[in-house]
DSSP file (Angstrom, degrees, kcal/mol; ACC not computed):
  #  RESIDUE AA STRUCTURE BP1 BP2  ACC     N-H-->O    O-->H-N    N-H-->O    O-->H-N    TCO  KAPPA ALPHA  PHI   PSI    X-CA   Y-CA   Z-CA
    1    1 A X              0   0    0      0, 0.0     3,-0.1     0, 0.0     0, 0.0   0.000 360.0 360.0 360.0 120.6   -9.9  -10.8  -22.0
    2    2 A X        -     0   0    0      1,-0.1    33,-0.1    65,-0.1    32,-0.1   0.092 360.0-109.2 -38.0 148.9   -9.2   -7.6  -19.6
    3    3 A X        -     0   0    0     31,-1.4     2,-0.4     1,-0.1    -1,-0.1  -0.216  46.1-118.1 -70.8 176.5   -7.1   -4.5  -21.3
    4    4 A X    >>  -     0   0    0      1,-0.1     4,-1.8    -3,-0.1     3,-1.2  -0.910  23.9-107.4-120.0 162.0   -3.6   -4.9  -19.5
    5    5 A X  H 3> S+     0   0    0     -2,-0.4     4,-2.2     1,-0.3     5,-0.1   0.768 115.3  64.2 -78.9 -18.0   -2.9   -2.2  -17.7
    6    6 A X  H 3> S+     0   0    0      2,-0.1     4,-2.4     1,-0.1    -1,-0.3   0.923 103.9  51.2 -73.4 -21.9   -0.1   -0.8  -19.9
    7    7 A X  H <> S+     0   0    0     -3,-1.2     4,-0.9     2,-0.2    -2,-0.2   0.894 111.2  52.6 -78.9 -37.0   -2.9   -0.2  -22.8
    8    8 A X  H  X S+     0   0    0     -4,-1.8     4,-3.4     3,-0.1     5,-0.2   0.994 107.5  45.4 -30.8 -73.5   -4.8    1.5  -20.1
    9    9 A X  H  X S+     0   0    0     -4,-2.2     4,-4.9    -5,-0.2     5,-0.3   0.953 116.1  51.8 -36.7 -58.8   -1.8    3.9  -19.0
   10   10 A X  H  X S+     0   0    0     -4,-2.4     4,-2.3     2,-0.2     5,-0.4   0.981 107.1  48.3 -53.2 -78.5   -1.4    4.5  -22.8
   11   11 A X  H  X>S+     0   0    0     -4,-0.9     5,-2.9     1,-0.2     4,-1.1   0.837 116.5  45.7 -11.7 -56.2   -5.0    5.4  -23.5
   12   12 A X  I ><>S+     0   0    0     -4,-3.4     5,-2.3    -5,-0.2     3,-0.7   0.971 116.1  49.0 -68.1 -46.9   -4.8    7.8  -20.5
   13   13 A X  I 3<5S+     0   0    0     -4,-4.9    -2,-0.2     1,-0.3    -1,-0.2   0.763 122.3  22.9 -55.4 -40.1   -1.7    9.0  -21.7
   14   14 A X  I 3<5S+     0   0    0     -4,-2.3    -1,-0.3    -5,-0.3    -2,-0.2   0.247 133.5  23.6-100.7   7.6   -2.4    9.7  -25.2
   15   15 A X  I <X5S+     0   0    0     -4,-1.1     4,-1.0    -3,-0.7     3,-0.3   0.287 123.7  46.6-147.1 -76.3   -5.8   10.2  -25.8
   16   16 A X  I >><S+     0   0    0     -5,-2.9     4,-2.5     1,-0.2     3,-0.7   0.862 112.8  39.3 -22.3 -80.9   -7.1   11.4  -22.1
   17   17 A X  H 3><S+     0   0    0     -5,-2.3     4,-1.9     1,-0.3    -1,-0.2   0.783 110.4  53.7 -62.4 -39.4   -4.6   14.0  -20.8
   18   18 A X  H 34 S+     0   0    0     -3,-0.3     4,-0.4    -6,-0.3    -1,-0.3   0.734 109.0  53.7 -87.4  -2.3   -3.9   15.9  -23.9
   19   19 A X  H X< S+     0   0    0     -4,-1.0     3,-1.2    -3,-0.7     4,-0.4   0.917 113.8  40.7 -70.6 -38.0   -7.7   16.4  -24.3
   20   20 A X  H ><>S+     0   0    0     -4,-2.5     5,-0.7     1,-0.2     3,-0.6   0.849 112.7  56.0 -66.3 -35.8   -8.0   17.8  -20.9
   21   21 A X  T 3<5S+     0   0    0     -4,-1.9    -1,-0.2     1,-0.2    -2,-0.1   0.397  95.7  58.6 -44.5 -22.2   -5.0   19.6  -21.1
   22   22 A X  T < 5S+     0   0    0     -3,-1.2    -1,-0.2    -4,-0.4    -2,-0.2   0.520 107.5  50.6-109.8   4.3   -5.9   21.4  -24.0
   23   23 A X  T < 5S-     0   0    0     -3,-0.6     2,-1.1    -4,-0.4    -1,-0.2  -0.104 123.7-106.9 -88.1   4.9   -9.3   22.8  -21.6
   24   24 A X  T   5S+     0   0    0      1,-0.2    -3,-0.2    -5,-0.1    21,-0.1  -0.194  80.1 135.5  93.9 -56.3   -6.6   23.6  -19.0
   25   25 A X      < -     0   0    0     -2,-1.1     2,-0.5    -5,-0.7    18,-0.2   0.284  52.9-128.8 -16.9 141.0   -7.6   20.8  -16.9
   26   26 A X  E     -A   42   0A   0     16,-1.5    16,-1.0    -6,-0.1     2,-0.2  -0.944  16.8-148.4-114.4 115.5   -5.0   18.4  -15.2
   27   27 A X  E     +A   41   0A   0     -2,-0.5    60,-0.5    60,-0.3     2,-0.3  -0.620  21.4 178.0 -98.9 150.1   -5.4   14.5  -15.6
   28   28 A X  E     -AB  40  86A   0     12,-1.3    12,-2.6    58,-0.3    58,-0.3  -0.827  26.9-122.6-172.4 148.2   -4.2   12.2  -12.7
   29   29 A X  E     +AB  39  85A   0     56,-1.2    56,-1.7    -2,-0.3    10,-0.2  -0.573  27.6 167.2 -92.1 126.2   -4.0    8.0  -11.7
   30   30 A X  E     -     0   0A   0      8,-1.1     2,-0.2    54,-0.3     9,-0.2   0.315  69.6 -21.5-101.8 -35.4   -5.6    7.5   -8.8
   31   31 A X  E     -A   38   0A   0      7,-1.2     7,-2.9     2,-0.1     2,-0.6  -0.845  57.1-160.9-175.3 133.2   -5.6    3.6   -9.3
   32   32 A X  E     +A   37   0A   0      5,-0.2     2,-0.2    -2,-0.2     5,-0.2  -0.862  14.7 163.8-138.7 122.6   -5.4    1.3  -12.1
   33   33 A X        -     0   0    0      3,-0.6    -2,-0.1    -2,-0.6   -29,-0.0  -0.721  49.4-103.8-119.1 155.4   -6.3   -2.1  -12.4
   34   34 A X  S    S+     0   0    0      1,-0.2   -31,-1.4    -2,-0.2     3,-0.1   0.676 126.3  18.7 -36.2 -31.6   -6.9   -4.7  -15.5
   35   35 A X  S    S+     0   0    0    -33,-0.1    36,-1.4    35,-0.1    -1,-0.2   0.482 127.6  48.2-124.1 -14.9  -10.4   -4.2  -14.8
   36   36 A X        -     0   0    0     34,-0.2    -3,-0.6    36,-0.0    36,-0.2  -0.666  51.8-178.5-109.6 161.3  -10.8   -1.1  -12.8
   37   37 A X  E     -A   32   0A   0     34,-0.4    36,-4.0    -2,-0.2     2,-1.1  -0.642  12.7-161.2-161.1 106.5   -9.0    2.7  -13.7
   38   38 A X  E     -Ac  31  73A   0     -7,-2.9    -7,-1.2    34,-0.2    -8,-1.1  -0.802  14.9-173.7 -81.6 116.3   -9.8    5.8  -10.9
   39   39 A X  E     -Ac  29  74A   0     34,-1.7    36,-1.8    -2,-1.1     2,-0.3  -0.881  15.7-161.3-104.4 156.8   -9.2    9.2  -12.4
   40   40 A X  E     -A   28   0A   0    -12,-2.6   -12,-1.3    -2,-0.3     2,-0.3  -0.982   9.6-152.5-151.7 152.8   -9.3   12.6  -10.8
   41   41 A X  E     +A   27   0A   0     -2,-0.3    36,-0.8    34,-0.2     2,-0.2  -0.883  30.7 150.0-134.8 144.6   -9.6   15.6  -13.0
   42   42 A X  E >   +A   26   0A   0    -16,-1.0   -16,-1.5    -2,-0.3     3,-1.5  -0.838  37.2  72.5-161.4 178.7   -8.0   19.0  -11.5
   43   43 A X  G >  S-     0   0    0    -18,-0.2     3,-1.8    -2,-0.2   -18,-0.2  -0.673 126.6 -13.5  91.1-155.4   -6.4   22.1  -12.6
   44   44 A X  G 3  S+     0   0    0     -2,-0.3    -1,-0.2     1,-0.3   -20,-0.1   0.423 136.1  62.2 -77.0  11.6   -9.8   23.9  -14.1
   45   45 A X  G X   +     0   0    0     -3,-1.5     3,-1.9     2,-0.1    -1,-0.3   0.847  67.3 110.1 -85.8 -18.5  -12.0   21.0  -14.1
   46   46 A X  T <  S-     0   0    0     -3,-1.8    -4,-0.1     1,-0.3    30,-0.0   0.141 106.5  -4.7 -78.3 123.1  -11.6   20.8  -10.2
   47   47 A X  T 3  S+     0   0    0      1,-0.1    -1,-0.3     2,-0.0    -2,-0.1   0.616  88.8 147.0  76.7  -4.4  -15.6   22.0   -9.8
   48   48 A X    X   -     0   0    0     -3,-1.9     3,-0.5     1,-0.1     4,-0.4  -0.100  50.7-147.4 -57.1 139.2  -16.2   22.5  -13.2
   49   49 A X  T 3> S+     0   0    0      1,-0.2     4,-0.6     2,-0.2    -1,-0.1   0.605 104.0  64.1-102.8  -1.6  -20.1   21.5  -13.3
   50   50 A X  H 3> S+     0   0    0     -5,-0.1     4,-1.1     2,-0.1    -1,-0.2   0.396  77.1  90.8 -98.8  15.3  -18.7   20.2  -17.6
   51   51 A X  H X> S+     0   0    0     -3,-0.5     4,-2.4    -6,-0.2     3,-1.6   0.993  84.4  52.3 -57.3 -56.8  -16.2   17.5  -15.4
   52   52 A X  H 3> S+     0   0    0     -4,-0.4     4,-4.0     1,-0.3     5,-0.3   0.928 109.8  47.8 -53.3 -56.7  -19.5   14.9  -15.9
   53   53 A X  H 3X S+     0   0    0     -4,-0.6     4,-3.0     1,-0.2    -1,-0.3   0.716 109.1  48.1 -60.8 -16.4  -19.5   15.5  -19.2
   54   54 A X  H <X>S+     0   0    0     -3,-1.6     5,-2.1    -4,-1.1     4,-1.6   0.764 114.7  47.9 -50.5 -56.4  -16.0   15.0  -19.7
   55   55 A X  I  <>S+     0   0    0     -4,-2.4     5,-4.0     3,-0.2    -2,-0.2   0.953 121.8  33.4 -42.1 -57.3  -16.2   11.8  -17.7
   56   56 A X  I  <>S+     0   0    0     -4,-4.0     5,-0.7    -5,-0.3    -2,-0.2   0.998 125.2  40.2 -62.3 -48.3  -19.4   10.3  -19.6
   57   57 A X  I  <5S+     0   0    0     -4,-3.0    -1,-0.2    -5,-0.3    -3,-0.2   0.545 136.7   1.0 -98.2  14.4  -18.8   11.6  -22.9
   58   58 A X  I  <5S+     0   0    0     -4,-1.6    -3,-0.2    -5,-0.1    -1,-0.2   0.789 124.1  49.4-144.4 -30.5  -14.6   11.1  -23.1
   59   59 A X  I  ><S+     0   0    0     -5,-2.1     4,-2.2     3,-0.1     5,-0.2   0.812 114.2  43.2 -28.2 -68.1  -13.1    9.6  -20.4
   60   60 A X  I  ><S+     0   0    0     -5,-4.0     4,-1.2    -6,-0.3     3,-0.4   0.920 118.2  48.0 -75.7 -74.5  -15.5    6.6  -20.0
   61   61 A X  H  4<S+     0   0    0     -5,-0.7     4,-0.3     1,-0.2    -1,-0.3   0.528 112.9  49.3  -2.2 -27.2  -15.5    5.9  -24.1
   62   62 A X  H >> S+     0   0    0      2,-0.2     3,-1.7     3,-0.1     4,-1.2   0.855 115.8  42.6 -92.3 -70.9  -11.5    6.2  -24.3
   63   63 A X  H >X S+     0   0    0     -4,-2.2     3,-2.0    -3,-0.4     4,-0.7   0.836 109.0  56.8 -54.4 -85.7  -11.1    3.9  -21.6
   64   64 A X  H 3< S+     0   0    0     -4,-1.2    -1,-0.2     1,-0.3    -3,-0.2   0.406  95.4  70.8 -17.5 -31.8  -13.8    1.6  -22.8
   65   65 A X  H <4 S+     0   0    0     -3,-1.7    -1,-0.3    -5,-0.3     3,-0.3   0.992 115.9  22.3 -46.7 -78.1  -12.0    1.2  -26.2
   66   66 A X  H << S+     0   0    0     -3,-2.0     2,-0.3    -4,-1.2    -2,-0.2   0.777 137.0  32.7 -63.9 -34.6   -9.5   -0.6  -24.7
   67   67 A X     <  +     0   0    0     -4,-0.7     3,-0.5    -5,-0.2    -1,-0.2  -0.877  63.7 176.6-123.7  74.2  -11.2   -2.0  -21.5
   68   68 A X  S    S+     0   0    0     -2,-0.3     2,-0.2    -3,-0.3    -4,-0.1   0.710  85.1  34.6 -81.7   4.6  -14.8   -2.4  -22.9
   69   69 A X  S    S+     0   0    0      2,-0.1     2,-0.4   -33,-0.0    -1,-0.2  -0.518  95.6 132.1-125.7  82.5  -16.3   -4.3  -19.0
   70   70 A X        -     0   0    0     -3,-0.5     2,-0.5    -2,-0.2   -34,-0.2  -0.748  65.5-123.7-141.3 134.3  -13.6   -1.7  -16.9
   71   71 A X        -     0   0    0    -36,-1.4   -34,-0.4    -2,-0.4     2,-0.4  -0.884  26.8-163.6 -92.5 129.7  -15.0    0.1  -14.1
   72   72 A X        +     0   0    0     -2,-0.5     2,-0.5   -36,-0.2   -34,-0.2  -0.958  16.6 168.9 -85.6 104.9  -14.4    4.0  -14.8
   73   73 A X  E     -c   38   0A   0    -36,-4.0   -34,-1.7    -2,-0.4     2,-0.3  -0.989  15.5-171.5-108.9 138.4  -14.9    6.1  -11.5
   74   74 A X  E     -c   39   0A   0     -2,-0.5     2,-0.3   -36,-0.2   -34,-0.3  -0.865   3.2-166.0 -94.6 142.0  -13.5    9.8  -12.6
   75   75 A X        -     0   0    0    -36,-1.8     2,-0.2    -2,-0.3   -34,-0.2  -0.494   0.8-159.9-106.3-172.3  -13.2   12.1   -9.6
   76   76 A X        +     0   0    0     -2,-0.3   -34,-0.2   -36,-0.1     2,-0.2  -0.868  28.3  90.9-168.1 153.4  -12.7   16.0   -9.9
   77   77 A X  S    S-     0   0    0    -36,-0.8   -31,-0.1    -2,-0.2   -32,-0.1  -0.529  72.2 -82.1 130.0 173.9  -11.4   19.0   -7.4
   78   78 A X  S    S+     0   0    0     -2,-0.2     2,-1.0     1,-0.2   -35,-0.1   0.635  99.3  89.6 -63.8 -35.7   -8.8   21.0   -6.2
   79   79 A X  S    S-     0   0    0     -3,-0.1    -1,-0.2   -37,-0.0    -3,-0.1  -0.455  72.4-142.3 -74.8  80.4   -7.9   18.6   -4.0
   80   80 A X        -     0   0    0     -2,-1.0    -2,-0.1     1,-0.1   -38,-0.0   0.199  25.4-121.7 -23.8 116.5   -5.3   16.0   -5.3
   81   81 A X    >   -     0   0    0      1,-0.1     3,-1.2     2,-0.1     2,-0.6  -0.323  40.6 -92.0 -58.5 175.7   -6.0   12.3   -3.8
   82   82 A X  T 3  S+     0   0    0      1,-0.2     3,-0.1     3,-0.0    -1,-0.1  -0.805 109.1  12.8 -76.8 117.1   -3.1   10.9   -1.9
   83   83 A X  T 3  S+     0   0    0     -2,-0.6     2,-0.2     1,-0.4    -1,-0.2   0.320  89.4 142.1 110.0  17.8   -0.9    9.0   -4.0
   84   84 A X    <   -     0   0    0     -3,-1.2     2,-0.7   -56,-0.1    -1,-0.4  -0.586  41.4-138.1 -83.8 159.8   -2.1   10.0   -7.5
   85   85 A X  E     -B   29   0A   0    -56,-1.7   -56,-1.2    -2,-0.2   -54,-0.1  -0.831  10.1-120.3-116.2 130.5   -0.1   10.5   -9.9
   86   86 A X  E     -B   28   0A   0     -2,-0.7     2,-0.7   -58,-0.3   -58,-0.3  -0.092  25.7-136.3 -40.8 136.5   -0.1   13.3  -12.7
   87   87 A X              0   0    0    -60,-0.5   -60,-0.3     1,-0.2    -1,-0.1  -0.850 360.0 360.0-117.5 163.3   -0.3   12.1  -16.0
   88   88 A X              0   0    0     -2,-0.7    -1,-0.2   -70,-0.0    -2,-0.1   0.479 360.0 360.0-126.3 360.0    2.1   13.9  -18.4
């Protein structure tokens, strides 16, 4: 059975963002689905050449907890997509 997308949100919310946060880094929703979750990583990950590790070795794993067949794409840069939202 697919996570629901509030145990997503939580995950990102609690577990995700204050890790990144506490590397400086800025977490944001780009798109979250039952099956799907886009992240974009900003703030001092944006080019950071340890965003892939961040992705592989915490990001995809967190998520995967909850959502273990969830597609994880993580993005990273300076540039915010349009219509993500910070998560806080």
């Amino acid at each position: 059975m697919p996570a629901s997308i509030d145990q997503l949100l939580k995950v990102c919310r609690d577990v995700i963002a204050p890790l990144v946060r506490a590397d400086g880094g800025e977490l944001f929703i780009v798109a979250v689905e039952a099956d799907h979750v886009t992240l974009h990583l900003a703030g001092t990950c944006a080019g950071c050449p340890g965003a892939v590790l961040t992705a592989r070795g915490i990001i995809e794993p967190a998520v995967h907890a909850v959502a273990p067949t969830a597609r994880v794409v993580v993005t990273n840069g300076a540039k915010i997509p349009e219509g993500a939202s910070p998560v806080t």
